[in-house]
mmCIF file of the N, C-alpha and C atoms, coordinates in Angstrom:
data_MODEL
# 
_entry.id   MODEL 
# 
loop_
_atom_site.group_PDB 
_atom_site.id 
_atom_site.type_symbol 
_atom_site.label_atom_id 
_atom_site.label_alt_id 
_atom_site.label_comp_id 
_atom_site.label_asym_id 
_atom_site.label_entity_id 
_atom_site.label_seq_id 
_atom_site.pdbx_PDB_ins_code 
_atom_site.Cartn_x 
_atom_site.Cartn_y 
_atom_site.Cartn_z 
_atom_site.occupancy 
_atom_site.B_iso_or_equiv 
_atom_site.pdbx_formal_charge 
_atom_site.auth_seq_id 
_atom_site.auth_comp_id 
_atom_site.auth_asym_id 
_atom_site.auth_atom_id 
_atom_site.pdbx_PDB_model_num 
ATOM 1   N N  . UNK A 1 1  ? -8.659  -13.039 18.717  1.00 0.00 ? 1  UNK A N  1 
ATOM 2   C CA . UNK A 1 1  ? -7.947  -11.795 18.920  1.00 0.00 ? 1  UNK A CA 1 
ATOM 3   C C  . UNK A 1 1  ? -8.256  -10.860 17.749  1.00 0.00 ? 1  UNK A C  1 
ATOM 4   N N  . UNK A 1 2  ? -8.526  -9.550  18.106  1.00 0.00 ? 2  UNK A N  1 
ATOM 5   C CA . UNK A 1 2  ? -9.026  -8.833  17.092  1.00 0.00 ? 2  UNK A CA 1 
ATOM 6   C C  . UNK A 1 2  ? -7.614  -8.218  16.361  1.00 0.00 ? 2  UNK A C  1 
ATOM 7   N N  . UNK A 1 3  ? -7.962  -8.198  14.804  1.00 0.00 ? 3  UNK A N  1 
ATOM 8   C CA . UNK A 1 3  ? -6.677  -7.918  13.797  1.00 0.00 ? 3  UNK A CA 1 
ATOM 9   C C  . UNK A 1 3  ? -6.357  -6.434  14.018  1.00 0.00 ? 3  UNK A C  1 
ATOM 10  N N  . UNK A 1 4  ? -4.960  -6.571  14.551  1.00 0.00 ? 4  UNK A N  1 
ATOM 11  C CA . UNK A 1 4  ? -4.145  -4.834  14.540  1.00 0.00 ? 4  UNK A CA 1 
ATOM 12  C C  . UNK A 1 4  ? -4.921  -3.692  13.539  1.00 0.00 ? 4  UNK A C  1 
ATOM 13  N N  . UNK A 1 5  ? -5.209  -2.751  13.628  1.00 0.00 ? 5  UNK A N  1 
ATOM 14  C CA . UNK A 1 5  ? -5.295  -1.536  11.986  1.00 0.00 ? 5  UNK A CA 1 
ATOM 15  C C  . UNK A 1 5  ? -3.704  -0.929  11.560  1.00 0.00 ? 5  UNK A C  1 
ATOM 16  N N  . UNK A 1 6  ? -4.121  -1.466  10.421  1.00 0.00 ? 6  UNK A N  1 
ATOM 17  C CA . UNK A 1 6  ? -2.963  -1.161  9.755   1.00 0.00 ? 6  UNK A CA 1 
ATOM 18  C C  . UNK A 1 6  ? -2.506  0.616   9.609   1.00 0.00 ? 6  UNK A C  1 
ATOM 19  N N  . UNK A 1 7  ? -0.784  0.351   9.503   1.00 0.00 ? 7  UNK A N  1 
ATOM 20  C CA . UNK A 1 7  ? -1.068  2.354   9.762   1.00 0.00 ? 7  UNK A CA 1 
ATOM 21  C C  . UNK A 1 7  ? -1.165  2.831   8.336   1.00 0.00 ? 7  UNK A C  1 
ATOM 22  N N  . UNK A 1 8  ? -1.540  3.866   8.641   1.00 0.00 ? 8  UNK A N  1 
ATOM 23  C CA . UNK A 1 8  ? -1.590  4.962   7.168   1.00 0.00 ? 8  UNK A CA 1 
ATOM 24  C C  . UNK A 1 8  ? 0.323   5.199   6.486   1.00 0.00 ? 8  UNK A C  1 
ATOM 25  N N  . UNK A 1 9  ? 0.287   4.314   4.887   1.00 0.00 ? 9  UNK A N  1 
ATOM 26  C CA . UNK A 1 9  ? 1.129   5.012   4.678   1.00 0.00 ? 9  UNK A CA 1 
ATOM 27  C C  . UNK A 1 9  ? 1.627   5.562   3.473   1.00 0.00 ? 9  UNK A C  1 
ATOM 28  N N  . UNK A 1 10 ? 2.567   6.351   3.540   1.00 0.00 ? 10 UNK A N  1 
ATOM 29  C CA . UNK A 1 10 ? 2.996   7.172   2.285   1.00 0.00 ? 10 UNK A CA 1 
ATOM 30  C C  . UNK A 1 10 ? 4.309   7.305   1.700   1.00 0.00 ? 10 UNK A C  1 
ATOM 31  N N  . UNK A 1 11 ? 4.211   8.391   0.898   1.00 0.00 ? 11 UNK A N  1 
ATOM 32  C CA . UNK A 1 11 ? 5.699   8.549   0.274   1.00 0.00 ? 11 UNK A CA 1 
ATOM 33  C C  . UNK A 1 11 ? 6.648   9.274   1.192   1.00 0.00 ? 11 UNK A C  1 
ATOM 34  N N  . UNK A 1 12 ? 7.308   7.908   1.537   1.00 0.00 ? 12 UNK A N  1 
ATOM 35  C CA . UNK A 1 12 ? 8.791   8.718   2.722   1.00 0.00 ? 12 UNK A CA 1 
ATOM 36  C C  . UNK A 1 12 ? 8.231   7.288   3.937   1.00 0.00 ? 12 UNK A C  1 
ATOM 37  N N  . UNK A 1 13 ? 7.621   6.811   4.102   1.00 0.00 ? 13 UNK A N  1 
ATOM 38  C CA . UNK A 1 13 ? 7.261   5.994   4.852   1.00 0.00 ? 13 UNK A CA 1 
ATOM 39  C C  . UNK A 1 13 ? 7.986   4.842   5.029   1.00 0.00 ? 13 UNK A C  1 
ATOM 40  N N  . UNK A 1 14 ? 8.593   4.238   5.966   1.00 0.00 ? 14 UNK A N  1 
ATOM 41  C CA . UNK A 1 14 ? 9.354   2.772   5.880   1.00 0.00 ? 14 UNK A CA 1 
ATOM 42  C C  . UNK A 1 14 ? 8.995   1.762   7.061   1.00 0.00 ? 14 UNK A C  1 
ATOM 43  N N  . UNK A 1 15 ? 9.489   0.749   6.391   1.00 0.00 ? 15 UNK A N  1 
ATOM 44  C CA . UNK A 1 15 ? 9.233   -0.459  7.815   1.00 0.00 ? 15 UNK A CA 1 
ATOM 45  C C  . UNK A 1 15 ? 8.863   -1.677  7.216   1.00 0.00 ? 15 UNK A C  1 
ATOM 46  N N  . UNK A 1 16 ? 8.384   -2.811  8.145   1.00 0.00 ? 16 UNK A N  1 
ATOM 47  C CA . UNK A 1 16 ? 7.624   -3.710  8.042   1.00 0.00 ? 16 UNK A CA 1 
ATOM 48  C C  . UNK A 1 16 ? 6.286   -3.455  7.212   1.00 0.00 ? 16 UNK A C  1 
ATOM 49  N N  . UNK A 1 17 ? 5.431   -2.649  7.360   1.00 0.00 ? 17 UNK A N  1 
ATOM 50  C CA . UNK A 1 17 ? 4.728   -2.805  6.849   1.00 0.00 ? 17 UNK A CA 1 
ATOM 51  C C  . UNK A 1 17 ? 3.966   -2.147  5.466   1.00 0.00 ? 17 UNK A C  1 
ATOM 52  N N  . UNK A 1 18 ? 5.420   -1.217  4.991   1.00 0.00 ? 18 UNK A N  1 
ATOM 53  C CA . UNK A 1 18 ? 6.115   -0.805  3.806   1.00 0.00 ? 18 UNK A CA 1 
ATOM 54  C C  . UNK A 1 18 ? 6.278   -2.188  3.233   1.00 0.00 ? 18 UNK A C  1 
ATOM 55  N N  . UNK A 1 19 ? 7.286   -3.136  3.570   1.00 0.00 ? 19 UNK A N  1 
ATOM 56  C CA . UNK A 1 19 ? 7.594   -4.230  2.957   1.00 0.00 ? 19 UNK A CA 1 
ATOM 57  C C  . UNK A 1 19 ? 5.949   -4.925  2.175   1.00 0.00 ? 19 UNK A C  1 
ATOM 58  N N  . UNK A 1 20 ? 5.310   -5.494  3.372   1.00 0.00 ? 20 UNK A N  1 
ATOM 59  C CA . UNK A 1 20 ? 3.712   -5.819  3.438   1.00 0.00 ? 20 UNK A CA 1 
ATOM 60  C C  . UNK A 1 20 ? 3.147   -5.757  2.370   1.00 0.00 ? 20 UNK A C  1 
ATOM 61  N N  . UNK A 1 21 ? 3.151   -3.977  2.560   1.00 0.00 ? 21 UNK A N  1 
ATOM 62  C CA . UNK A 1 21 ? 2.044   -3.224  1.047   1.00 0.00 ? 21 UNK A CA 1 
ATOM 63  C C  . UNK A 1 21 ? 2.794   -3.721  -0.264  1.00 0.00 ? 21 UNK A C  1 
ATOM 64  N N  . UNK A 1 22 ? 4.262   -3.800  -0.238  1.00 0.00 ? 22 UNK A N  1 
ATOM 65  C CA . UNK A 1 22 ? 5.141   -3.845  -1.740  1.00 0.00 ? 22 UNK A CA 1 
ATOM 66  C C  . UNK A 1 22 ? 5.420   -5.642  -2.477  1.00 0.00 ? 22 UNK A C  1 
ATOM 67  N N  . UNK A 1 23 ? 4.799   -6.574  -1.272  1.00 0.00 ? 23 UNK A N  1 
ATOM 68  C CA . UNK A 1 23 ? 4.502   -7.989  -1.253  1.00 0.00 ? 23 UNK A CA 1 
ATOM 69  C C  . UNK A 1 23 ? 3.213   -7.805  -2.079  1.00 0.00 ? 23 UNK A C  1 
ATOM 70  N N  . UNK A 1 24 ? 2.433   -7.383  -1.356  1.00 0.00 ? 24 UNK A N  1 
ATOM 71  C CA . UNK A 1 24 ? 0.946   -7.321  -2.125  1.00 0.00 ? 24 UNK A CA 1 
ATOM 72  C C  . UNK A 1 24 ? 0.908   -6.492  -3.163  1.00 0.00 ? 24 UNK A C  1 
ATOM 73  N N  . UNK A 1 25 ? 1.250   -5.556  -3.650  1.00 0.00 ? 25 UNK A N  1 
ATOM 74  C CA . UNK A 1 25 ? 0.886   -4.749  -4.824  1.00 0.00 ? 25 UNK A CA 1 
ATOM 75  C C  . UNK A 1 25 ? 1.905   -5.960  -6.253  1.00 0.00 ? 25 UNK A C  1 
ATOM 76  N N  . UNK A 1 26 ? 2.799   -6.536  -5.706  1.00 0.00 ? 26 UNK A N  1 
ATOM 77  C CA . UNK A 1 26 ? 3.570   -7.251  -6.484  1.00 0.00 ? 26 UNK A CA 1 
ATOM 78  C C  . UNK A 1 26 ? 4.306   -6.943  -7.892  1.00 0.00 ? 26 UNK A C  1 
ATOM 79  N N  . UNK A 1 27 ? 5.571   -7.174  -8.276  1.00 0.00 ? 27 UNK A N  1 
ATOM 80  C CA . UNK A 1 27 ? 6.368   -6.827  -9.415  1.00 0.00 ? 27 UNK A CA 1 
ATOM 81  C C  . UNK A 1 27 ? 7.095   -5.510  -9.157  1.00 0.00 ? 27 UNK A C  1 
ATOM 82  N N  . UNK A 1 28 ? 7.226   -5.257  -7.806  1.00 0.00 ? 28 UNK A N  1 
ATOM 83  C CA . UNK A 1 28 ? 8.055   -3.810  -7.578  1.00 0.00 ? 28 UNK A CA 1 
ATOM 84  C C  . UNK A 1 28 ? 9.013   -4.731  -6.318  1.00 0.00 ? 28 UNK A C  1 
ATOM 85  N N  . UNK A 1 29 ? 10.199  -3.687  -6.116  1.00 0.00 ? 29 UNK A N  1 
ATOM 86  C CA . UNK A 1 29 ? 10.892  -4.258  -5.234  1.00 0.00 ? 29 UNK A CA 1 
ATOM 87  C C  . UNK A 1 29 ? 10.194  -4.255  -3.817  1.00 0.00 ? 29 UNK A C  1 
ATOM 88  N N  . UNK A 1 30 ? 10.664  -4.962  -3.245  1.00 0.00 ? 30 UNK A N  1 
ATOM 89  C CA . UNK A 1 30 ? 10.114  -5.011  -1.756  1.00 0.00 ? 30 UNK A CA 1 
ATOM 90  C C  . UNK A 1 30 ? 11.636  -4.783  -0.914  1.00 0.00 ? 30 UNK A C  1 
ATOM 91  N N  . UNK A 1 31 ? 11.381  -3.285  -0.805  1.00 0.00 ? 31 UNK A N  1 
ATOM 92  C CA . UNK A 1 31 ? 12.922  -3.120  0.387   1.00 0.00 ? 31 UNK A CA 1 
ATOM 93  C C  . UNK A 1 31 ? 12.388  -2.258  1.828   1.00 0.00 ? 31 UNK A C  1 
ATOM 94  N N  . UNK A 1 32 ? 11.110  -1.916  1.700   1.00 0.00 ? 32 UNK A N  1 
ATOM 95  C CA . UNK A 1 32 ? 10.571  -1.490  3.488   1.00 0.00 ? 32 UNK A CA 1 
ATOM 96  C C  . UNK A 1 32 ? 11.229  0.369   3.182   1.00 0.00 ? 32 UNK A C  1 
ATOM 97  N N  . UNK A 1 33 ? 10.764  0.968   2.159   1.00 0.00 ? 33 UNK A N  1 
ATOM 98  C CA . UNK A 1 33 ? 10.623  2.279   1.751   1.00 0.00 ? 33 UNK A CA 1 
ATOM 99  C C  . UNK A 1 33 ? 9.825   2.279   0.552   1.00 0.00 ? 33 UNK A C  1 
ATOM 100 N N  . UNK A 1 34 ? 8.646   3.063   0.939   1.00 0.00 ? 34 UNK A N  1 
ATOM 101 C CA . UNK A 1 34 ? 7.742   3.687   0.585   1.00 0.00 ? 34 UNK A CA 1 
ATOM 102 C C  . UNK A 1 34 ? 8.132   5.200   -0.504  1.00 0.00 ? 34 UNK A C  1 
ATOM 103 N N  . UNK A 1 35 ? 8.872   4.806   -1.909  1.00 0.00 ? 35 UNK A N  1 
ATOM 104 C CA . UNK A 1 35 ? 9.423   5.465   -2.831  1.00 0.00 ? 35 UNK A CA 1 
ATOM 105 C C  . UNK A 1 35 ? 8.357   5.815   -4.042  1.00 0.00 ? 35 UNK A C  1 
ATOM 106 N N  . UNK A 1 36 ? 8.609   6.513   -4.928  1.00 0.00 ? 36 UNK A N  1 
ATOM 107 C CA . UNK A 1 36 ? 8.145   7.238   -6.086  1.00 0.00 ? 36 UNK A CA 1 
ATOM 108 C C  . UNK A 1 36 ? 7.601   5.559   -6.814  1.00 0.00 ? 36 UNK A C  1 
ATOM 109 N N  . UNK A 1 37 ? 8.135   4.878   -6.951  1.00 0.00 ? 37 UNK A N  1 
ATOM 110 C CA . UNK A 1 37 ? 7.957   3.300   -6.961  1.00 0.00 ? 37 UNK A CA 1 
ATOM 111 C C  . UNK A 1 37 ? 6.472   2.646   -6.753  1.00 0.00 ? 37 UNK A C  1 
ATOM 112 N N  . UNK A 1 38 ? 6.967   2.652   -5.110  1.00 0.00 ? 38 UNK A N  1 
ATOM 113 C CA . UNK A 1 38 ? 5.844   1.745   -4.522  1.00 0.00 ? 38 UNK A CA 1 
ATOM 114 C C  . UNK A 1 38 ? 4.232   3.301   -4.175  1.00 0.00 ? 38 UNK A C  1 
ATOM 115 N N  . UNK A 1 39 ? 4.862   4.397   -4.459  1.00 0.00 ? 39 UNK A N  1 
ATOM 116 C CA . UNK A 1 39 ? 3.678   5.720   -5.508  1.00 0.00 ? 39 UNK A CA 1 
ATOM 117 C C  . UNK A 1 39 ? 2.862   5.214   -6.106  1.00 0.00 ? 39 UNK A C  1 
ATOM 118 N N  . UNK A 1 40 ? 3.349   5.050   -7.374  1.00 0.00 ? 40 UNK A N  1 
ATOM 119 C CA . UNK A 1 40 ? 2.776   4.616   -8.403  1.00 0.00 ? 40 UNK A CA 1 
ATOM 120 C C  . UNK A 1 40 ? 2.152   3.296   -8.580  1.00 0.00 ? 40 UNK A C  1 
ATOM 121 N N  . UNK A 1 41 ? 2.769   2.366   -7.501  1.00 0.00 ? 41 UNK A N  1 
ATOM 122 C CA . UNK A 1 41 ? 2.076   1.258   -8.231  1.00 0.00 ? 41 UNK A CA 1 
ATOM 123 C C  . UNK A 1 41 ? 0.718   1.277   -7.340  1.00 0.00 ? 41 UNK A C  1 
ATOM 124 N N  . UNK A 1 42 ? 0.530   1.964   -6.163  1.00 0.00 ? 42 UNK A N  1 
ATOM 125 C CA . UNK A 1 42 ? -0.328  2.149   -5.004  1.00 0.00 ? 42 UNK A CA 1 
ATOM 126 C C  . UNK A 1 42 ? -1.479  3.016   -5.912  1.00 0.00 ? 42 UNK A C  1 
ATOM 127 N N  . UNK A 1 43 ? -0.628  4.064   -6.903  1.00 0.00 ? 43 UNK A N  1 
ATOM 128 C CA . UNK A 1 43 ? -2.318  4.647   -7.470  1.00 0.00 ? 43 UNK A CA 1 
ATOM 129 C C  . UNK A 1 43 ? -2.658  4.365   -8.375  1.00 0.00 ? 43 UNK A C  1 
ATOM 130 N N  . UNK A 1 44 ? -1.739  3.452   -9.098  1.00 0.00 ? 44 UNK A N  1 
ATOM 131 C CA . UNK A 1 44 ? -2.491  1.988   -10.043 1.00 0.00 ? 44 UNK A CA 1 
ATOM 132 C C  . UNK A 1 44 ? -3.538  1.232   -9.586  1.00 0.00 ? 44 UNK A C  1 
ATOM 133 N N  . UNK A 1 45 ? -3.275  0.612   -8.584  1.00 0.00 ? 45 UNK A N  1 
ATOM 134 C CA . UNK A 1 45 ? -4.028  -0.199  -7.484  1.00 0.00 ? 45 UNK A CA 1 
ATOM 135 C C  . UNK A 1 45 ? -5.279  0.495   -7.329  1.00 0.00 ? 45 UNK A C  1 
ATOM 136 N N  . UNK A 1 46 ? -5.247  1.798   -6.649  1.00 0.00 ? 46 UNK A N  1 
ATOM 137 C CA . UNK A 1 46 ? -6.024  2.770   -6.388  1.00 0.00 ? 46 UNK A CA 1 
ATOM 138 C C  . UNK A 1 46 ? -7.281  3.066   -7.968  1.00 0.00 ? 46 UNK A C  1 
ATOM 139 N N  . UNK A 1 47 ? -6.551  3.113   -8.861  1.00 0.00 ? 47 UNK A N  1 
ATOM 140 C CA . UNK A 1 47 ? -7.522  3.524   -9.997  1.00 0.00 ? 47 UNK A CA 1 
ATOM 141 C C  . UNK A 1 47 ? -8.196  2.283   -10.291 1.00 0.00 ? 47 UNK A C  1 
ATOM 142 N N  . UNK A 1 48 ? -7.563  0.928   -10.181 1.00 0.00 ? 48 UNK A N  1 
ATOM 143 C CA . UNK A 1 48 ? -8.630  -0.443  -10.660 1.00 0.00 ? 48 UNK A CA 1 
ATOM 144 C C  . UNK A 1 48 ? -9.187  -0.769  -9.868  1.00 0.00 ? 48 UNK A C  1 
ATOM 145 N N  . UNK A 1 49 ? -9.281  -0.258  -8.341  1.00 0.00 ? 49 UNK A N  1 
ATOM 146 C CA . UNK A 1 49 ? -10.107 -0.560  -7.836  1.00 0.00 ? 49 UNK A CA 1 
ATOM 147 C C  . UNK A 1 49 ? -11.213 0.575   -7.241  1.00 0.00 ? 49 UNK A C  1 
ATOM 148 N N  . UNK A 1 50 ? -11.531 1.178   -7.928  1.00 0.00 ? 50 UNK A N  1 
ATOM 149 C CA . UNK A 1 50 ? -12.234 2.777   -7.954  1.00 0.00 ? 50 UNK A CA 1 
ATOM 150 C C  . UNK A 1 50 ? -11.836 3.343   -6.813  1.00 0.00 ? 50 UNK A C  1 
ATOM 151 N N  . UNK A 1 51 ? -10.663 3.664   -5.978  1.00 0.00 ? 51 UNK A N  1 
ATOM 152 C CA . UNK A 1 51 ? -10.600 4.130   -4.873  1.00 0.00 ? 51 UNK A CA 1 
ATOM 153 C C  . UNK A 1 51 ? -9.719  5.527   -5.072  1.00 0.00 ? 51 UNK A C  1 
ATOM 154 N N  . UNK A 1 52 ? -9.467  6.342   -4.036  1.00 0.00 ? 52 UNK A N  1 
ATOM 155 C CA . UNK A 1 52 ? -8.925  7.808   -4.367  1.00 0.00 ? 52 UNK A CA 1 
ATOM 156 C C  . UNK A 1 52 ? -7.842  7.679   -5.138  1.00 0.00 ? 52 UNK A C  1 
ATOM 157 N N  . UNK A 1 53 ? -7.375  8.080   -5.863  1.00 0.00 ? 53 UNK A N  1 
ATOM 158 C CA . UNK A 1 53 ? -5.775  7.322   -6.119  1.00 0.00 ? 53 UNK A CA 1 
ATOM 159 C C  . UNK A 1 53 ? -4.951  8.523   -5.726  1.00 0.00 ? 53 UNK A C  1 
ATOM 160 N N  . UNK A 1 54 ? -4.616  8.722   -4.586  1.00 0.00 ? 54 UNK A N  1 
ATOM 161 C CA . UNK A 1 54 ? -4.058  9.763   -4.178  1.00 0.00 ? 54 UNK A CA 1 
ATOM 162 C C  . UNK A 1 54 ? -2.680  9.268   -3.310  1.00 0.00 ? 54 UNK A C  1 
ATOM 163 N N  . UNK A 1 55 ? -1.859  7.949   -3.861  1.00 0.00 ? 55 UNK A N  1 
ATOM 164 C CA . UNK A 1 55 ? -1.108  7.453   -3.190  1.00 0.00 ? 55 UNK A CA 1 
ATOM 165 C C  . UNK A 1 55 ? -0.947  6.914   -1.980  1.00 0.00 ? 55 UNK A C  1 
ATOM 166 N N  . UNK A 1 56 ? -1.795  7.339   -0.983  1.00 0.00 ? 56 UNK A N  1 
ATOM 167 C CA . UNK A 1 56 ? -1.960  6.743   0.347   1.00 0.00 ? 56 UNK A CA 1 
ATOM 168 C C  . UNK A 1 56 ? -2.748  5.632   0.746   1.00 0.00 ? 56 UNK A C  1 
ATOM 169 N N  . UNK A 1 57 ? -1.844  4.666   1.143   1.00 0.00 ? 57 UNK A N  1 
ATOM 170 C CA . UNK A 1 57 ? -2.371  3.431   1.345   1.00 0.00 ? 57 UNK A CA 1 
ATOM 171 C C  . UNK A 1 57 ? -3.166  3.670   3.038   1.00 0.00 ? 57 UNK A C  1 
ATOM 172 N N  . UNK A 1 58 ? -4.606  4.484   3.140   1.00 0.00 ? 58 UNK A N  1 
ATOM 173 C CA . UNK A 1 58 ? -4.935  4.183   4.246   1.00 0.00 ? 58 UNK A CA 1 
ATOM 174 C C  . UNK A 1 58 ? -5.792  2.901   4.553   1.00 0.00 ? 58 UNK A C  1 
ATOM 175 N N  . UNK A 1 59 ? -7.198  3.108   5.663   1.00 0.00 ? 59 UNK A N  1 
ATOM 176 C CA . UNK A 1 59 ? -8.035  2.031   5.363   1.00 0.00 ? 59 UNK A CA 1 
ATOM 177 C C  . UNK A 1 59 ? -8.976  1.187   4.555   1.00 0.00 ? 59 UNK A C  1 
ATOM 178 N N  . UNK A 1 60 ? -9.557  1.965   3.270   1.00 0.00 ? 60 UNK A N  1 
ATOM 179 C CA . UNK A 1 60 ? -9.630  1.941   2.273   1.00 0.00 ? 60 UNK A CA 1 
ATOM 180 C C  . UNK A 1 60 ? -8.805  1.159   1.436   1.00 0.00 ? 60 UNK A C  1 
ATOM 181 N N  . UNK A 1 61 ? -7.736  1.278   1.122   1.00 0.00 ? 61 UNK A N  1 
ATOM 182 C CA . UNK A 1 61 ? -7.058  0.506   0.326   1.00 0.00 ? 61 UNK A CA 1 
ATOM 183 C C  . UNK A 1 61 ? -6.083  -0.723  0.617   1.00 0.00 ? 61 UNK A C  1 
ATOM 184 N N  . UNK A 1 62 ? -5.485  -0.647  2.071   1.00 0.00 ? 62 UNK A N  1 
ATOM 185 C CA . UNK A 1 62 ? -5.563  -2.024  3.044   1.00 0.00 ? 62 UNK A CA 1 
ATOM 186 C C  . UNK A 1 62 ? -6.453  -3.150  2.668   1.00 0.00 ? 62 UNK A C  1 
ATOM 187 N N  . UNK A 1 63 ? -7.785  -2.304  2.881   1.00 0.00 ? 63 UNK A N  1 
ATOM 188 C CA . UNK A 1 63 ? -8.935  -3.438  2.428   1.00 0.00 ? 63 UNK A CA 1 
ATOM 189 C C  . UNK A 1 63 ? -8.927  -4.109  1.282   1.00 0.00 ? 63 UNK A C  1 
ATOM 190 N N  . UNK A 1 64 ? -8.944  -3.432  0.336   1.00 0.00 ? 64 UNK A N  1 
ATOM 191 C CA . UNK A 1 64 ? -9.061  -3.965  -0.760  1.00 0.00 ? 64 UNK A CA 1 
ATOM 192 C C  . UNK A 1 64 ? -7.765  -4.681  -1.162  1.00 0.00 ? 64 UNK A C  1 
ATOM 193 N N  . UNK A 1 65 ? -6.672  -4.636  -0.585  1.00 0.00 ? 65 UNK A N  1 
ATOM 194 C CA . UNK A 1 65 ? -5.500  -5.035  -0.991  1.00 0.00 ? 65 UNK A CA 1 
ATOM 195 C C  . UNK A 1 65 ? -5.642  -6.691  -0.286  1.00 0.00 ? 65 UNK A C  1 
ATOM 196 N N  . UNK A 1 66 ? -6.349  -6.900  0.828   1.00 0.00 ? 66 UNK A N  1 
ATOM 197 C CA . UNK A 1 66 ? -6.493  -7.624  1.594   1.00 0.00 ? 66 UNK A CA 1 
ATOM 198 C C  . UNK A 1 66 ? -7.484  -8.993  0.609   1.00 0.00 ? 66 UNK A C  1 
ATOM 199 N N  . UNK A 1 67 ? -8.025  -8.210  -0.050  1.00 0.00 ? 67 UNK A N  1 
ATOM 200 C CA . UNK A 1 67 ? -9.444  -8.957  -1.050  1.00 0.00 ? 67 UNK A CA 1 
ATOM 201 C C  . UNK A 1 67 ? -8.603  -9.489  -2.227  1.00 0.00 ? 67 UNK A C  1 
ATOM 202 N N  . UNK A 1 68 ? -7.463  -8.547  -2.528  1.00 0.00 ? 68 UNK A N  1 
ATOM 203 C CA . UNK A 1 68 ? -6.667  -8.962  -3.529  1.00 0.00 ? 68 UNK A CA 1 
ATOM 204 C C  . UNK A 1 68 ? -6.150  -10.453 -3.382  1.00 0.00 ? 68 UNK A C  1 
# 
């Protein structure tokens, strides 16, 4: 079965897969909102792994979070 695409997300964003991204980026809370918080640690992420760091976790950074 081919794997779902993950959705694009951002600041103001919530859910399941808010939770997901805040499991994997790790040492921030994980409460399924996409805050000034789980921001920053996304364009942390974003800068060590040379990618835009423009806060948005689209397909690009899924990926690499995935490698993580």
């Amino acid at each position: 079965m081919p794997e779902v695409p993950k959705p694009t997300l951002h600041l103001g964003s919530t859910g399941p897969a808010v939770r997901e991204l805040q499991a994997k980026l790790r040492g921030i809370a994980v409460d399924g909102q996409f805050g000034r918080q789980t921001q920053l640690a996304v364009i942390a992420f974003q800068t060590s792994h040379q990618l835009v760091a423009d806060g948005v976790v689209g397909r690009r950074t899924w990926y690499e979070l995935g490698r993580s």
